[in-house]
C-alpha positions as CSV (number, residue, x, y, z in Angstrom):
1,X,-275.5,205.8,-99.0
2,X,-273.6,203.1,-98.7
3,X,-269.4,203.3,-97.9
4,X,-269.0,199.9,-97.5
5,X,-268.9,197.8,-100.5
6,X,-269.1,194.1,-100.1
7,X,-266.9,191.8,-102.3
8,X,-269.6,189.3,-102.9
9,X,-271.8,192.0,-104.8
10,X,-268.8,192.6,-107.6
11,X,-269.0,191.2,-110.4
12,X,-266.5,188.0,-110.1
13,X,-263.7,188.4,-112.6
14,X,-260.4,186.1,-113.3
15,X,-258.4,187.0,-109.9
16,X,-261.4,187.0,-108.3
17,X,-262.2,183.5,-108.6
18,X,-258.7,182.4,-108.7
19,X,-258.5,183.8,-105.5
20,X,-261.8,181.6,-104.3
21,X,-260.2,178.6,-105.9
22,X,-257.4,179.2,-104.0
23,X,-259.2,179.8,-101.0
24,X,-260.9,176.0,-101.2
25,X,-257.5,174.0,-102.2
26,X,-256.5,176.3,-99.2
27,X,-259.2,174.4,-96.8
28,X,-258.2,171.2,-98.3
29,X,-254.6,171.6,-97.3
30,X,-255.6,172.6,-94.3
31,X,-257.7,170.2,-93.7
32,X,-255.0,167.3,-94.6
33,X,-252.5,169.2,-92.0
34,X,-255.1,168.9,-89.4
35,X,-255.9,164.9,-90.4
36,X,-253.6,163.7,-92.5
37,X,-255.3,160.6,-93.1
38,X,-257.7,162.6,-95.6
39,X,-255.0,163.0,-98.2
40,X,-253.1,160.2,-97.6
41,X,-254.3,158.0,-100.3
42,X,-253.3,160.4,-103.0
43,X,-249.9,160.6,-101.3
44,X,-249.4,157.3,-100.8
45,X,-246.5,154.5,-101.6
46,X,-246.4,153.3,-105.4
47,X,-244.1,150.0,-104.3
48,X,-245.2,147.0,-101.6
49,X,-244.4,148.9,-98.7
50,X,-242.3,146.7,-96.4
51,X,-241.4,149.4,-93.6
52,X,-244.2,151.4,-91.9
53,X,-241.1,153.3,-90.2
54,X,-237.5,154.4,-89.9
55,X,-235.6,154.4,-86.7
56,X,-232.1,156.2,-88.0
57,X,-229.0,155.8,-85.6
58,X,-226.6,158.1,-86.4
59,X,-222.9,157.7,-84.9
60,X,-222.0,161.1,-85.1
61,X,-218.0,161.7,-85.3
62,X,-217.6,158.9,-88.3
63,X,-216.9,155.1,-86.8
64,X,-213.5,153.7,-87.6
65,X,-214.6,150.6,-89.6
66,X,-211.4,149.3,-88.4
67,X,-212.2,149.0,-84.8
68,X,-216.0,148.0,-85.6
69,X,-217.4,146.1,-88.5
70,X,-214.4,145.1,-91.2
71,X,-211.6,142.9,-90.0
72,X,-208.0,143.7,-92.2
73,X,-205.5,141.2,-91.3
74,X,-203.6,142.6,-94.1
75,X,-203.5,145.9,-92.7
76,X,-202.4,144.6,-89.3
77,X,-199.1,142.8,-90.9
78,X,-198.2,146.4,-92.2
79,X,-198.3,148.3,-89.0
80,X,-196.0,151.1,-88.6
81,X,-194.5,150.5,-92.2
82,X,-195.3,153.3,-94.5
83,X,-198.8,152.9,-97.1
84,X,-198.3,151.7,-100.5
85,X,-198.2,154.6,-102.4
86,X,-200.4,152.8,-105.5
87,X,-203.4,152.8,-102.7
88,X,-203.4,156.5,-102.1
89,X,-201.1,158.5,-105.1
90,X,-203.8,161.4,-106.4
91,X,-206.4,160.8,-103.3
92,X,-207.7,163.5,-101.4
93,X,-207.5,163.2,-97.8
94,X,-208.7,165.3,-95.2
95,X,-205.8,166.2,-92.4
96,X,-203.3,164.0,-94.0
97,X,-202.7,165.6,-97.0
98,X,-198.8,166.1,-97.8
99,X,-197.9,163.6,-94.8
100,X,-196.5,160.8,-94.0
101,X,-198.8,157.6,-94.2
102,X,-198.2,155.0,-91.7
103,X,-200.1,152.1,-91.6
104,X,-202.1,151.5,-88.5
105,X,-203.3,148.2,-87.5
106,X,-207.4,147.5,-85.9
107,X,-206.7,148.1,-82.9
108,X,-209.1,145.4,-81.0
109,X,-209.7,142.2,-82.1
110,X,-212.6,140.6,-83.8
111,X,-214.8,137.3,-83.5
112,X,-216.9,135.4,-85.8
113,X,-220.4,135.5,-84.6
114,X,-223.8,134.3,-85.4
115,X,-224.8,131.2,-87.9
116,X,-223.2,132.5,-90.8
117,X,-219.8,133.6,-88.7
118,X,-219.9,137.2,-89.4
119,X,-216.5,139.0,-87.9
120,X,-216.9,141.8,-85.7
121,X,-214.5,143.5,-83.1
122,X,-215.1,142.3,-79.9
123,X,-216.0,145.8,-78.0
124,X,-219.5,145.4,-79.7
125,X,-220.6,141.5,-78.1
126,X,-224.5,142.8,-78.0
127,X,-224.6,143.3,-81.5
128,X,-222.8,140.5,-82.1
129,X,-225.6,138.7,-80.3
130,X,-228.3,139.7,-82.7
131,X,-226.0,139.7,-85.6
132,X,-228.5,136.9,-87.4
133,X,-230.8,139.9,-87.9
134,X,-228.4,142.5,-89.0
135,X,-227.5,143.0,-92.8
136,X,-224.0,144.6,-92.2
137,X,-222.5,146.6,-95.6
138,X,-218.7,147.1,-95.5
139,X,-218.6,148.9,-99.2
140,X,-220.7,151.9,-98.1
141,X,-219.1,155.1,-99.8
142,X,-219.8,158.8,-99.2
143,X,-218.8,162.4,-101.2
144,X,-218.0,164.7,-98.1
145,X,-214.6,164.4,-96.4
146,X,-215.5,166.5,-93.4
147,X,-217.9,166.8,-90.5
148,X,-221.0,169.0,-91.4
149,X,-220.9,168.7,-95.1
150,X,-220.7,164.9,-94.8
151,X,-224.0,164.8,-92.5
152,X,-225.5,167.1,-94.6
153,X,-224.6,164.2,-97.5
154,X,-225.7,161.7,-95.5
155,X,-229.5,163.6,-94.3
156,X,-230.1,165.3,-97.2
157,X,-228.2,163.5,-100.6
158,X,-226.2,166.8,-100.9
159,X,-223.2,168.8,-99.3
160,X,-225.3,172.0,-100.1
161,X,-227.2,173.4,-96.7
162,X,-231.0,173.5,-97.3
163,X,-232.1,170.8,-99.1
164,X,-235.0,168.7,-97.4
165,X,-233.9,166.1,-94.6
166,X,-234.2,162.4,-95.2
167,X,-236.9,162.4,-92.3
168,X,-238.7,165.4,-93.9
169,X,-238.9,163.9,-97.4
170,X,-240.4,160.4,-95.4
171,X,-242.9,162.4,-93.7
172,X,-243.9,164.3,-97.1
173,X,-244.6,161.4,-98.9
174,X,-246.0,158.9,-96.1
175,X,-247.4,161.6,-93.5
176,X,-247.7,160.3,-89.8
177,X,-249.6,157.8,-87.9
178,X,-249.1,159.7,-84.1
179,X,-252.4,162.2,-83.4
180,X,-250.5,164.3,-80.6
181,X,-246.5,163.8,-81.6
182,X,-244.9,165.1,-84.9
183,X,-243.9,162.8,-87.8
184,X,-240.3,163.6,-87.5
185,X,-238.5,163.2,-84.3
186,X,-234.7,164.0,-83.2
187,X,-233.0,163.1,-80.4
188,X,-229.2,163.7,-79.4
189,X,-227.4,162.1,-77.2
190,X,-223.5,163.2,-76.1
191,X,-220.3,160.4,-74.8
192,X,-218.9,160.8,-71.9
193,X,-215.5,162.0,-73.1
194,X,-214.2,164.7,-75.1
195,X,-216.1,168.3,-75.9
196,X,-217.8,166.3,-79.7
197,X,-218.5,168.4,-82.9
198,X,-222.3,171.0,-82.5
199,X,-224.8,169.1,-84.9
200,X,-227.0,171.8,-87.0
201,X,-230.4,172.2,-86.6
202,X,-230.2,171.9,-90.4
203,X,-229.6,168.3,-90.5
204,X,-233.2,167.8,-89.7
205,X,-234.5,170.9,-91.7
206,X,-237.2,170.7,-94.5
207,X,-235.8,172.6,-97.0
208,X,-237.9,173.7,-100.0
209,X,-240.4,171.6,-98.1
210,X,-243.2,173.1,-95.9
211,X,-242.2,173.6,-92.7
212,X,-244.8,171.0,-91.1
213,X,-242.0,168.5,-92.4
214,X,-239.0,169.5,-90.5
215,X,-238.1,167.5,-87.4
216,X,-238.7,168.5,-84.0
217,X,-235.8,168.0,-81.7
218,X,-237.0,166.0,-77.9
219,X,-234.5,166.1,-75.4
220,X,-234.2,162.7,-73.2
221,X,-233.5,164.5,-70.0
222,X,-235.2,167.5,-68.2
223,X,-238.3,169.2,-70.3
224,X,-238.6,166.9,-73.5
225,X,-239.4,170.1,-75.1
226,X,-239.3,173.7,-74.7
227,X,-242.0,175.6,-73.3
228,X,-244.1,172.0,-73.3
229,X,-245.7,173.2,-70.0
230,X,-247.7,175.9,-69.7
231,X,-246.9,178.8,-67.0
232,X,-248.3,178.9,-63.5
233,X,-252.1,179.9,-63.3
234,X,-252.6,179.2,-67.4
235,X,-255.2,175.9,-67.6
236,X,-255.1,173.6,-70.8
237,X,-259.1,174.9,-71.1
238,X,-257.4,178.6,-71.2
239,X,-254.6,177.2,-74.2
240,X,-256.6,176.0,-75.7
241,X,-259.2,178.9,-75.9
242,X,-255.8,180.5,-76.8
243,X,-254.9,178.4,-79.6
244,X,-259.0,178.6,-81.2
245,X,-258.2,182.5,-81.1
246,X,-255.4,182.5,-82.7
247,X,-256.6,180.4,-85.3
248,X,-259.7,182.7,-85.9
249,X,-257.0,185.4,-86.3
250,X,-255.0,183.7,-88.9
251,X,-258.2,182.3,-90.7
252,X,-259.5,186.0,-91.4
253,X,-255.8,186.4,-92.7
254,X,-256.1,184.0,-94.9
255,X,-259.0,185.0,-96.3
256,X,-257.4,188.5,-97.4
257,X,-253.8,187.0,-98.4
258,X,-254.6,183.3,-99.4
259,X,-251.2,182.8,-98.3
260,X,-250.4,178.8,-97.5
261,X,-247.9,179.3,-94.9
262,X,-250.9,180.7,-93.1
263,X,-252.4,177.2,-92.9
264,X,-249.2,175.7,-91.9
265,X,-249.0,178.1,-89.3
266,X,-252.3,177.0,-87.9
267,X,-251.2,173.5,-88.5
268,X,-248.4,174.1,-86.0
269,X,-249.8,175.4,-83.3
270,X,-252.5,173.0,-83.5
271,X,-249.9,170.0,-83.3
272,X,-247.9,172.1,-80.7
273,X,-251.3,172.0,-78.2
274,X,-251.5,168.2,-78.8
275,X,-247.8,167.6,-77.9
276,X,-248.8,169.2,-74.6
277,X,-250.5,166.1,-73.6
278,X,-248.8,163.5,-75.7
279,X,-244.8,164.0,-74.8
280,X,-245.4,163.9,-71.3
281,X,-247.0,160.6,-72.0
282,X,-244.0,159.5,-73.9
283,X,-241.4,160.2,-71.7
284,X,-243.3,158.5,-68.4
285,X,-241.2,155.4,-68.5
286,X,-242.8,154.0,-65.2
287,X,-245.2,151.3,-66.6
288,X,-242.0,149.5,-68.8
289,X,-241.1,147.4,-66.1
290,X,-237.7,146.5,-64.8
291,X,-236.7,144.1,-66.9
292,X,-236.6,146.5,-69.9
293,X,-235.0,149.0,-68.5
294,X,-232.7,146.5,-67.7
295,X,-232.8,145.2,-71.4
296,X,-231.5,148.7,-72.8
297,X,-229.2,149.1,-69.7
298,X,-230.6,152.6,-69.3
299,X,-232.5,154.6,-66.8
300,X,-235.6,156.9,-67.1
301,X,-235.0,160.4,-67.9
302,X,-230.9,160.0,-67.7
303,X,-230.5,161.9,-71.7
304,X,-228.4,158.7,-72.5
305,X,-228.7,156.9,-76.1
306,X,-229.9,153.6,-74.4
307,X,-232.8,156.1,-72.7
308,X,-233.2,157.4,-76.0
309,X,-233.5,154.1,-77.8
310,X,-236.6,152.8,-75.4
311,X,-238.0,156.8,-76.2
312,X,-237.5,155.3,-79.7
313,X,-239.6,152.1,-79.2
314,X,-242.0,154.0,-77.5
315,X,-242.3,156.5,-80.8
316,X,-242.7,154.1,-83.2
317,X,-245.8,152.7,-81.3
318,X,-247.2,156.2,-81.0
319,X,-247.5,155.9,-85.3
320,X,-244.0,158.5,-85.7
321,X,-242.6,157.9,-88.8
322,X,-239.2,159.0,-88.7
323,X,-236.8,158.9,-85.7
324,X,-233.6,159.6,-85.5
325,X,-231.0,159.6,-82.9
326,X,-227.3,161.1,-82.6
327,X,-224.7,159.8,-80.4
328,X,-221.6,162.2,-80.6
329,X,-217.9,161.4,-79.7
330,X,-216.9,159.6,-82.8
331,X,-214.6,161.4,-83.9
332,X,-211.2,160.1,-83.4
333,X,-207.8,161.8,-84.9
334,X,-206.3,160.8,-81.8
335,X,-206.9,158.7,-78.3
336,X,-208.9,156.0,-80.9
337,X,-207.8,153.2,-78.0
338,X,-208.8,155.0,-75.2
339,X,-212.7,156.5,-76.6
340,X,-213.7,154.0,-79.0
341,X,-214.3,151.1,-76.4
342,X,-216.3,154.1,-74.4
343,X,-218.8,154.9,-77.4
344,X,-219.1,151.2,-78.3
345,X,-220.5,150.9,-74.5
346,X,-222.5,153.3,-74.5
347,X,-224.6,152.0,-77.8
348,X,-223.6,148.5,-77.7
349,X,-226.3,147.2,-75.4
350,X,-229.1,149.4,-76.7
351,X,-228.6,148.8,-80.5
352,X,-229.1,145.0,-79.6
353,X,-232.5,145.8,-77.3
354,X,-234.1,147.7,-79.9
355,X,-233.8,144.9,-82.3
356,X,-234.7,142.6,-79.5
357,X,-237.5,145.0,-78.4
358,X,-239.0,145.7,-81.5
359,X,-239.1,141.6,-82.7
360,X,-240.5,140.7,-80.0
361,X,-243.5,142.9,-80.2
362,X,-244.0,142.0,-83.5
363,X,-242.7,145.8,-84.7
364,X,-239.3,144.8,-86.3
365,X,-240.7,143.6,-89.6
366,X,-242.5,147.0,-90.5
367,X,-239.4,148.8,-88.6
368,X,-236.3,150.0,-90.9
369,X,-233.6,149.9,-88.5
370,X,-230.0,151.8,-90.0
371,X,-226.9,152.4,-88.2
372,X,-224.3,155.0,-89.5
373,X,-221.9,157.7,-88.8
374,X,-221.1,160.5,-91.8
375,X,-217.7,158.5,-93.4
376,X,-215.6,156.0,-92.4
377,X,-211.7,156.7,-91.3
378,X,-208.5,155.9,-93.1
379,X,-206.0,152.8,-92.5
380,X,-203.2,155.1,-92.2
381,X,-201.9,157.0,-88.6
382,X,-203.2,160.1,-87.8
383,X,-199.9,160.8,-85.2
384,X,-197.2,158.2,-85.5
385,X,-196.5,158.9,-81.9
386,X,-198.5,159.1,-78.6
387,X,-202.4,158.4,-78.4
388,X,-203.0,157.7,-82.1
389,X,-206.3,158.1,-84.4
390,X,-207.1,158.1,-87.8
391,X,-208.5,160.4,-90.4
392,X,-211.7,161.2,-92.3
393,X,-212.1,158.6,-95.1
394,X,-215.0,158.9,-97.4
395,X,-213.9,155.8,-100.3
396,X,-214.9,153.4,-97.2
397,X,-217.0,152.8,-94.7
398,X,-219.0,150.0,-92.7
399,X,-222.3,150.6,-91.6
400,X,-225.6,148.4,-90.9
401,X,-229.8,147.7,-91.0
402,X,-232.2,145.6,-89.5
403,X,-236.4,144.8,-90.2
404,X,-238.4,145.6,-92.8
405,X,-237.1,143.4,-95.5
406,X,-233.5,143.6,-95.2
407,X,-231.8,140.6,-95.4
408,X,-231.1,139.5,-92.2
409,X,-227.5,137.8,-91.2
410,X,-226.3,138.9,-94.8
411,X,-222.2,140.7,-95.4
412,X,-222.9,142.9,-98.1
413,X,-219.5,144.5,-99.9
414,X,-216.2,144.9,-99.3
415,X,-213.2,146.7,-99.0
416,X,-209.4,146.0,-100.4
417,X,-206.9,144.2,-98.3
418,X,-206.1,147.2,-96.7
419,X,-209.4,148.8,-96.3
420,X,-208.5,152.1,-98.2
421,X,-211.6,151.9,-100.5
422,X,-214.6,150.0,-101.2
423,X,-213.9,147.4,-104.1
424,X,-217.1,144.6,-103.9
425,X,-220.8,145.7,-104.2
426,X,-219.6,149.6,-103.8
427,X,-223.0,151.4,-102.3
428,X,-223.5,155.3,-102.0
429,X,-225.7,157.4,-100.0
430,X,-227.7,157.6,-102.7
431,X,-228.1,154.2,-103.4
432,X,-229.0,153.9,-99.4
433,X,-231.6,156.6,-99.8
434,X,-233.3,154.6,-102.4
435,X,-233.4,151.7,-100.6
436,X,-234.8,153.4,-97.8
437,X,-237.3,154.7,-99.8
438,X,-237.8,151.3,-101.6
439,X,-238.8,149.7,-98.3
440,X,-241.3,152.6,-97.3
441,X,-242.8,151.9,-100.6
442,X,-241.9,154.6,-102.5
443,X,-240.0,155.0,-105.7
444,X,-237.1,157.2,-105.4
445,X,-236.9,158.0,-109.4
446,X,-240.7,159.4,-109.4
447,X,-240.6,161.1,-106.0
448,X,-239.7,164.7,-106.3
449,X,-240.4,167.9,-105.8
450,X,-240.3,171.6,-108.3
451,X,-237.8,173.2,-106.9
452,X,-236.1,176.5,-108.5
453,X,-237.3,175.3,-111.6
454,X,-235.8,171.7,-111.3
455,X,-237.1,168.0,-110.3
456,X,-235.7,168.0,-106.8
457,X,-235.0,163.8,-105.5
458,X,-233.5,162.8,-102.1
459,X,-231.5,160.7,-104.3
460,X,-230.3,163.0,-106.5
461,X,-229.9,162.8,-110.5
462,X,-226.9,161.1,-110.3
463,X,-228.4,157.4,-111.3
464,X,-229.2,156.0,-108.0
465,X,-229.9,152.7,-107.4
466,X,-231.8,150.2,-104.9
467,X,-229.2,148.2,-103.7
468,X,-231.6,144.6,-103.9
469,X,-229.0,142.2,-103.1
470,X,-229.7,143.4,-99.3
471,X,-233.3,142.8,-99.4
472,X,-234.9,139.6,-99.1
């Protein structure tokens, strides 16, 4: 007498062959995790894609546009005299609120630079360099008025914690070109100054994404990764006899639970074995030769941004889609005088050699290049005595991009005279998104995603627009 009664001998009713159905879409994901290229046809751009790749440099702290990119000569003939009250009467502010307002003049002085004699302050003279290749926008506006919600704003296209990343929604819809890296990389960087701001792990997150999509954080000094080596006496023929096991156990869970984080699961350690060989790879700097190293002003395996902005270069070869570095220590309610010229130091020099870099090897045209921080800062004193700062400002900010079709040596927007809001060309973050997207050859409006019974966009419902006047 049979005990045992074998599934295939039933006869096959609805669940039943829902659950084989679901069992081969199963394979096919799985199959697309483990070569993307399979699927990526049907994922593909619908625009003329002008940027293979993003490299996103985020200035974490929030820039003063004042001391960087916008030049108010108006603002410096009102220093120390109290701000017109028809600039800021009903605003919100962020520590200001009730005070005093004091005018506070830039602090450093600008020079035109470049063929078109494009103003910036003088503590940036790299970027001013390569400022012919640079689309600078001084009319960028954001929602968030402090820290986390404000990079959430800027990562994700909304305040609330959760939604998919930027990077993550790239990845998504373009997959990755790198066989033994992830699609989505992050890499922080920290001043040499003051204890900055923590930055979530949520800023890279995927959301109501599959988890393949988040991005995977790789330190520039010590072990790029954690637990990228394998313990004494383990040999990569014993991980990866490891790794085939595990996989066998998961597949024979599958086949009872037809459950797709299963194959994502599979996915990940598959990707995690191959990173085992291909980030040691990327972080050998030894065959770039002096003279980049001395282009980015950095030294191998010293954590800095410039280190971080070669790693960068070095990414984008390997086929990763989306990279994004933080510098922190922007964030200046007070000592502005004393840090600023520090930061703009420390990314001056490597901004430029990544555009260099990248041209040179024939990479910048398919490379989307954007500089950043969360929000700009306010015209106004944040102490009207001592070692003065400014506030978070979210009506203004200046920020800039580089490759991939963005017009280069262009000014785009404007502020008022006093640099309290943006007045010319006003851009939001959504409006940058779908730019973004626009240039990776996708169509913000149609890309989306069901989420708790909604249409889910990067860019949001609220009528975002490619900003085209930036783009040649």
């Amino acid at each position: 007498m049979r005990t045992h009664i074998d599934a295939s001998d039933l006869p096959q009713g609805r669940r039943a062959f829902l659950g084989k159905a679901a069992r081969g879409l199963g394979a096919v994901a799985l199959a697309s995790l483990l070569d993307p290229a399979l699927l990526r046809a049907q994922t593909g751009p619908t625009l003329p894609r002008k940027a293979k790749r993003v490299i996103w440099l985020t200035m974490a702290g929030g820039p003063s546009q004042f001391e960087t990119f916008d030049p108010k000569p108006g603002l410096a003939r009102l220093d120390g005299r109290p701000m017109p009250e028809s600039f800021t009467k009903g605003q919100q502010l962020a520590q200001l609120q009730g005070q005093k307002l004091v005018c506070l003049a830039p602090m450093f002085p600008f020079r035109t630079c470049g063929s078109h004699g494009t103003e910036i302050s003088t503590l940036f003279p790299h970027i001013g360099s390569v400022i012919d290749e640079i689309c600078l926008v001084r009319s960028m506006t954001t929602e968030a008025i402090n820290h986390d919600p404000a990079h959430m704003f800027m990562n994700t296209g909304s305040q609330i914690a959760g939604r998919p990343s930027m990077g993550a929604w790239v990845t998504y819809g373009l997959g990755s070109e790198a066989e033994d890296l992830p699609g989505f990389v992050v890499m922080i960087s920290t001043g040499k100054g003051r204890s900055p701001q923590p930055i979530a792990a949520r800023q890279w997150g995927s959301g109501s994404l599959p988890g393949r999509y988040q991005g995977v954080p790789v330190r520039g000094q010590g072990e790029a990764v954690h637990y990228l080596s394998n313990p004494a006496g383990v040999s990569r023929a014993r991980q990866a006899a490891d790794v085939a096991a595990i996989k066998a156990l998961n597949d024979r869970q599958d086949a009872h639970e037809h459950d797709p984080e299963i194959a994502v699961r599979v996915a990940q350690y598959e990707m995690a074995f191959k990173m085992q060989a291909g980030v040691p790879e990327l972080m050998d700097l030894s065959g770039e030769g002096t003279k980049t190293l001395e282009l980015y002003g950095c030294r191998p395996g010293d954590g800095s941004f410039a280190s971080n902005c070669l790693l960068a270069r070095r990414l984008a070869e390997r086929g990763v889609r989306f990279i994004q570095l933080y510098h922190r220590d922007w964030d200046h309610h007070s000592l502005l005088r004393q840090e600023l010229p520090l930061r703009a130091r420390e990314v001056d020099q490597a901004c430029a050699a990544l555009i260099l870099d990248l041209k040179r090897r024939g990479m910048l045209e398919e490379t989307l290049i954007v500089w950043t921080g969360e929000f700009g800062r306010t015209p106004m004193s944040q102490s009207n005595k001592g070692p003065v700062g400014r506030d978070h400002h979210n009506k203004a900010m200046s920020m800039w991009l580089a490759g991939a079709g963005v017009r280069p040596g262009h000014v785009h927007g404007a502020t008022d005279e006093l640099g309290y809001a943006a007045v010319e060309n006003v851009c939001t973050v959504h409006d940058l998104h779908a730019t973004m997207l626009h240039q990776l050859g996708i169509d913000h409006d149609k890309f989306s995603v069901k989420f708790q019974g909604l249409d889910a966009k990067l860019t949001g419902v609220e009528g975002a627009k490619v900003i085209k006047s930036i783009l040649v």
